[in-house]
N, C-alpha and C positions, 0 to 999 in steps of 0.2 A: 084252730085259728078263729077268734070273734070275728064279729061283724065287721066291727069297728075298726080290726086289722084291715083287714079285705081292701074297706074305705080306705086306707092310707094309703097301703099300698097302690090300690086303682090312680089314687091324686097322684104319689112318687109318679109312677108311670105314663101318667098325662103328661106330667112336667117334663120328663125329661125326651118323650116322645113325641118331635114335633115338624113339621115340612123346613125345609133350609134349601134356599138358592144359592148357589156356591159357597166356597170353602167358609167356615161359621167364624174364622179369625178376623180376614179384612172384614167380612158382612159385620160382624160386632164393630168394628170401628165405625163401619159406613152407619150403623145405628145409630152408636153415640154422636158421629156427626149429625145425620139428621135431628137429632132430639136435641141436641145443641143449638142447631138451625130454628128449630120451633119455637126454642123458648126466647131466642134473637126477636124475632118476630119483626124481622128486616133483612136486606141481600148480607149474604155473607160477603165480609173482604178480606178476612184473611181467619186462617185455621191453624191455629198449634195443637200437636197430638204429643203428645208421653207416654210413654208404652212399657208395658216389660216385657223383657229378653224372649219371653215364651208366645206373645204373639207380635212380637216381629220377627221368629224362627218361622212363625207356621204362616206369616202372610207378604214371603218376599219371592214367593218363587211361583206361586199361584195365578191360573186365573180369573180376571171376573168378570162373572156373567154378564153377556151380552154387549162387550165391550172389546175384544179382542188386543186384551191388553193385560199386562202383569202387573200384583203388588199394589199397595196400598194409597199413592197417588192419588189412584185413579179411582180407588173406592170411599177416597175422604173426598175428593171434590162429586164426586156425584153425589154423596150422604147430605155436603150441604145446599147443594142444587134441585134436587127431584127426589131425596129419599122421603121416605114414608116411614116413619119411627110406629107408627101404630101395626105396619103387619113383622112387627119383630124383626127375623132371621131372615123376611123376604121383603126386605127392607128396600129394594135394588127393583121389583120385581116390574115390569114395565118400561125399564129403560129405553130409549130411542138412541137411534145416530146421531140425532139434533142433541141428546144432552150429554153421549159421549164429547163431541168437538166442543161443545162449550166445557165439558170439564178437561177437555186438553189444553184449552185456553186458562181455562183458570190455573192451570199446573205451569203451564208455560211464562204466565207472570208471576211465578213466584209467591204463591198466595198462601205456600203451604209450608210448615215447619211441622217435621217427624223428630224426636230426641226418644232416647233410653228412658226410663223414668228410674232413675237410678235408688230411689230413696223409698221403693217400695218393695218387699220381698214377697208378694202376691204374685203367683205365675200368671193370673189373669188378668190383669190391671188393663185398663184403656182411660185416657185424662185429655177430654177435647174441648179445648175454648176457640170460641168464633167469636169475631168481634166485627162490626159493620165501621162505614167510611163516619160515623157522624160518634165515634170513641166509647156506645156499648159495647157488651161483653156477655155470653154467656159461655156456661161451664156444665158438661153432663161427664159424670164419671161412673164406669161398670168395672162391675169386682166378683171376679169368684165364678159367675155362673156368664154367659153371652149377653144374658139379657137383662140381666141383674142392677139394677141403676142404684148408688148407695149417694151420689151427691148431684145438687138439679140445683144451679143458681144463674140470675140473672143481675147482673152489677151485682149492688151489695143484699138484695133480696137471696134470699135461702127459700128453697122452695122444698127442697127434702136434704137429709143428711144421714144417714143411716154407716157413716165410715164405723162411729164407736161399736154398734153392734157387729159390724163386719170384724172388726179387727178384734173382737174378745170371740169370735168365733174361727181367726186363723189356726191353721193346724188342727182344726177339730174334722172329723168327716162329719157330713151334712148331718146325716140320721144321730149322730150321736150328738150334735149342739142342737137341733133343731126341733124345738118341740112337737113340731106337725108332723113331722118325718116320721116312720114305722123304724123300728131296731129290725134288723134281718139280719139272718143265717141262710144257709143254705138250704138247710130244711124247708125254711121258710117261705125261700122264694121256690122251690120246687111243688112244697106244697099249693100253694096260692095257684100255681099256673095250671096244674093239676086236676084241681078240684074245685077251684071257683065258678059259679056257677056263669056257661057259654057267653048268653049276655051282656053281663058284666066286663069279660075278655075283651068279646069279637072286633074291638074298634081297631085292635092290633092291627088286623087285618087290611087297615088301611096303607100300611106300611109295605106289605107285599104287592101291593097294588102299583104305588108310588114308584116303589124302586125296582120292579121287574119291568113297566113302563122305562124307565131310566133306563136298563139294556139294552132294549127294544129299540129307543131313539137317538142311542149311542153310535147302534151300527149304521145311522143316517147320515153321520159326520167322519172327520178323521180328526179322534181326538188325543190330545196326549202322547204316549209311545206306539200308542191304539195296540196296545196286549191283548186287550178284547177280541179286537179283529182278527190279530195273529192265531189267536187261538181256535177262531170258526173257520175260516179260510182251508182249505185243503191241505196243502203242509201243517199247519197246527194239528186238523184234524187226521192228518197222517201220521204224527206222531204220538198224539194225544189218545184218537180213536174216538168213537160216537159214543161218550158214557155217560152215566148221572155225573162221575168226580171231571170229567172231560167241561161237561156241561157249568157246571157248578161254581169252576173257576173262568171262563169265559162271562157268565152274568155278574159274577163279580167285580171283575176284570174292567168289563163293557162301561156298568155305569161310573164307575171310579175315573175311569178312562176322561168320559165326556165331565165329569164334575171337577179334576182337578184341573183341565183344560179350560174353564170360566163357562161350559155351553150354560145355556137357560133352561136349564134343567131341573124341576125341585125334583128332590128325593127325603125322606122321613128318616130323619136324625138322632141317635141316641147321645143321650150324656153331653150333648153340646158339639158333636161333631156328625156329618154326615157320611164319612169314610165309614166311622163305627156301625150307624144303620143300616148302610148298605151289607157292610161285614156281619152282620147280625141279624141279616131279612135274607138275603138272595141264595143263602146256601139251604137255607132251611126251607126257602119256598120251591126250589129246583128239585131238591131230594123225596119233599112232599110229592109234589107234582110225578116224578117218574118212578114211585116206589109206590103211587095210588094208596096211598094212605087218606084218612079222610076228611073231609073240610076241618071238624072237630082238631084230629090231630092238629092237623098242621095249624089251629088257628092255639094250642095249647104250647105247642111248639115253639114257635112265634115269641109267644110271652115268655116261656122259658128263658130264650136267647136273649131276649132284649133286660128283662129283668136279672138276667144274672152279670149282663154286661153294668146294666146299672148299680146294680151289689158291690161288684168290685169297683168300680170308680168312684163310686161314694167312698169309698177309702181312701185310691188314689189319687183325686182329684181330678178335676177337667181337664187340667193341662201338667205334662209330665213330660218326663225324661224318657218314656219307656212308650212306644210305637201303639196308638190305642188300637193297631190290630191284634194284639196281643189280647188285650180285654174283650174284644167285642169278637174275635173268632171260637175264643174261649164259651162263648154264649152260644155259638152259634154248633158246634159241637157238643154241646147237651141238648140242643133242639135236634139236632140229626142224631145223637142218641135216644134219646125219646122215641123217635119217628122209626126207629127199627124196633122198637118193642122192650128196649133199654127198662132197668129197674132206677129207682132214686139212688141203689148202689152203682150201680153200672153208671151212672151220669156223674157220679161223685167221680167217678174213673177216671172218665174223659177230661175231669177239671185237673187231675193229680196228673195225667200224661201230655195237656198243656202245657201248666205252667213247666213240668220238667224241660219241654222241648225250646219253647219261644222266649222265655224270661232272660230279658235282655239284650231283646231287637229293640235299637235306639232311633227317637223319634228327630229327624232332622230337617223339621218344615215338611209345609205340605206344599204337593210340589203333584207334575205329572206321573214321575216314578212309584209314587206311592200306589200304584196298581202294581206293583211287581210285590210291595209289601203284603200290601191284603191278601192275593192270589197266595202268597207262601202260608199265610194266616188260616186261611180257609181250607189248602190241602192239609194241612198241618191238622186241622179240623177233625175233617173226612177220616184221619189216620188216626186221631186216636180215639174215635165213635167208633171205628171196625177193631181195635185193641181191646177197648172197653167191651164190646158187646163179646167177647171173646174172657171175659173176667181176667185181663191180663191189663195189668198198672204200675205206673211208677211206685216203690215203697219208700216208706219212711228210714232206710238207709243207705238211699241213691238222691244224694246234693238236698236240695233246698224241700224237697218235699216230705209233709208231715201226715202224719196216718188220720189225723183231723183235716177235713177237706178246708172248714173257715183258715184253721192255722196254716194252712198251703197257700190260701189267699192272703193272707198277711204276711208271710214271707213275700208272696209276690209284691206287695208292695212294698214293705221295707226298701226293699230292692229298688223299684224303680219311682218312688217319690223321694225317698233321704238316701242312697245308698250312689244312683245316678246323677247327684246333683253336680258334682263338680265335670261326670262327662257332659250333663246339660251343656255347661261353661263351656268345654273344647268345642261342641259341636257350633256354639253361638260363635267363639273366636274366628274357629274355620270359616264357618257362611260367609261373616265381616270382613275378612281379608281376604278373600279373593279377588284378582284384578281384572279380569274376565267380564265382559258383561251377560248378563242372564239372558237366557232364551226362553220363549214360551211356551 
């Protein structure tokens, strides 16, 4: 691997490795709200959003930080009242009780219009115009990635447009339209995490930091189904028992718990989601931690999980039909393969006894229960890192797995980017017609 790779890959891994305050769907809307807001450069009076199907899945059940409150409302009137578009994903971060009520206010007269964006086939689209009482208008649209801004106008001023490049790069995975992007394999990224020199890596390490604090400050609250809790408590730990895989799945558990719950909690995000980061930092820093393996390791580790979760989503896209614990546990089991003394073959193992096991747990909004999701992800993990280091693996003539590890990952995504589209659909139907009102 040159230099020059190293370089790319290090920027990939910046990028998609970043702090996020609650769930990164409604936050990308509250973004777009605010950046909309800014370029107003007047009170907001009224907010139309257009969305597609796939982040108004993952932002109706959620919730948001510091707000004790569910769903997207609540995270567009704050975006145009007190958001801050310049800190990204923590766009939210500072909120008060004073601009909750006022953005209950602003919900309560009617200020806001949510619609399908029906005439876009981007799973990540968000389309926010604000317009004040004196008949301006601005318009911020994000595509593709959270952060991603392809069109910025105010009245008939264009301040950027970037949709044409967007849309001759739909359907392409990043790395492969992207000129700045590295091309990766698996080789690639194992090698890279490997062997690059400490340095370079160590930033990772901010990540474990991040999101083992996130456990920590989980069990200060009752968040969510609170599994986390369930799981440390005496009965959990009576049937669980005091182990690394015991452990493993309660830190998990804990911060997902507090984040899909709205606490004010950042935790360090992969590929656009911070469920994923967490799925991809807390098993491998847990296992580090009680297997005394050494900072090195685990700081190799680390990048392992996070850059193979990234590998595959660049494929699959940010937002899918298929459960990103699946992606990001997958990561996170070659980092706990590594950390027992795993070879590049042994870790190729654990990827083939994955996807065998998970491929085609369906992603149904993000929601409090998705701690029950992760937790399956991460044991699921645990089990095939103890298979693997045991040279025992799914083959290439049991279901969807191919004796080429890259080719195991493209089936996996066949699958859950073109293959789950239509149960996408049912899963959207269902959400939408139910009569029930949501609980938080």
């Amino acid at each position: 691997m040159t230099d020059e790779e190293r370089k790319r890959i290090t920027r990939l891994v910046r990028h998609w490795v970043v702090p996020a305050i609650g769930c990164t769907e409604p936050i990308c809307v509250a973004l777009a709200t605010a950046k909309a807001a800014n370029l107003l450069g007047a009170r907001v009076a009224r907010v139309k959003a257009r969305l597609s199907a796939n982040i108004l899945k993952n932002a109706m059940g959620v919730g948001i930080p510091g707000t004790g409150m569910v769903g997207l409302p609540i995270a567009i009137a704050l975006g145009a009242q007190m958001g801050d578009a310049e800190k990204g994903l923590e766009v939210l971060k500072g909120v008060t009780a004073e601009d909750v009520a006022a953005g209950q206010q602003f919900i309560a007269e009617g200020r806001i219009d949510i619609s399908l964006a029906e005439d876009t086939t981007e799973k990540l689209y968000v389309e926010i115009s604000v317009s004040d009482d004196e008949g301006h208008e601005a318009t911020a649209v994000i595509q593709r990635e959270h952060t991603h801004f392809v069109l910025l106008r105010r009245d008939e001023e264009t301040l950027l447009d970037q949709r044409a490049d967007t849309a001759a790069q739909q359907g392409e995975a990043c790395h492969e339209s992207c000129a700045s992007c590295p091309e990766l394999t698996f080789a690639k990224v194992f090698e890279y995490a490997t062997t690059t020199p400490l340095e370079e890596i160590s930033f990772i390490n901010d990540a474990a930091k991040l999101n083992e604090d996130a456990s920590r400050r989980s069990l200060e609250g009752n968040y969510g189904h609170r599994l986390g809790k369930a799981l440390t408590r005496p009965l959990g730990r009576g049937i669980m028992g005091e182990s690394i895989f015991s452990h493993i799945l309660s830190s998990t558990s804990l911060a997902c718990d507090a984040r899909m719950a709205g606490a004010m909690i950042p935790v360090m995000s992969n590929s656009g989601s911070g469920n994923q980061g967490i799925c991809a930092t807390n098993p491998v820093t847990v296992f580090a931690r009680e297997n005394h393996n050494t900072e090195e390791e685990l700081t190799r580790a680390l990048m392992l999980s996070h850059l193979t979760a990234i590998y595959i989503k660049l494929h699959l896209g940010t937002l899918s039909a298929l459960c990103g614990c699946v992606v990001a546990s997958t990561g996170s089991s070659c980092g706990i393969t590594y950390l027992m003394g795993g070879t590049y073959r042994q870790v190729t193992y654990a990827v083939q006894n994955m996807i065998a096991n998970l491929t085609g747990m369906i992603c149904d909004g993000a929601k409090p229960s998705c701690a029950l999701k992760l937790t399956s992800g991460v044991s699921t993990a645990v089990l095939s890192a103890m298979l693997a280091m045991q040279d025992e693996h799914v083959t290439s003539v049991e279901g969807i797995i191919d004796d080429d590890v890259d080719q195991s990952i493209r089936n996996l995504v066949s699958i859950g980017a073109d293959a789950m589209t239509e149960t996408d659909r049912c899963v959207m139907q269902i959400m939408t017609s139910k009569k029930h009102e949501a609980t938080p």
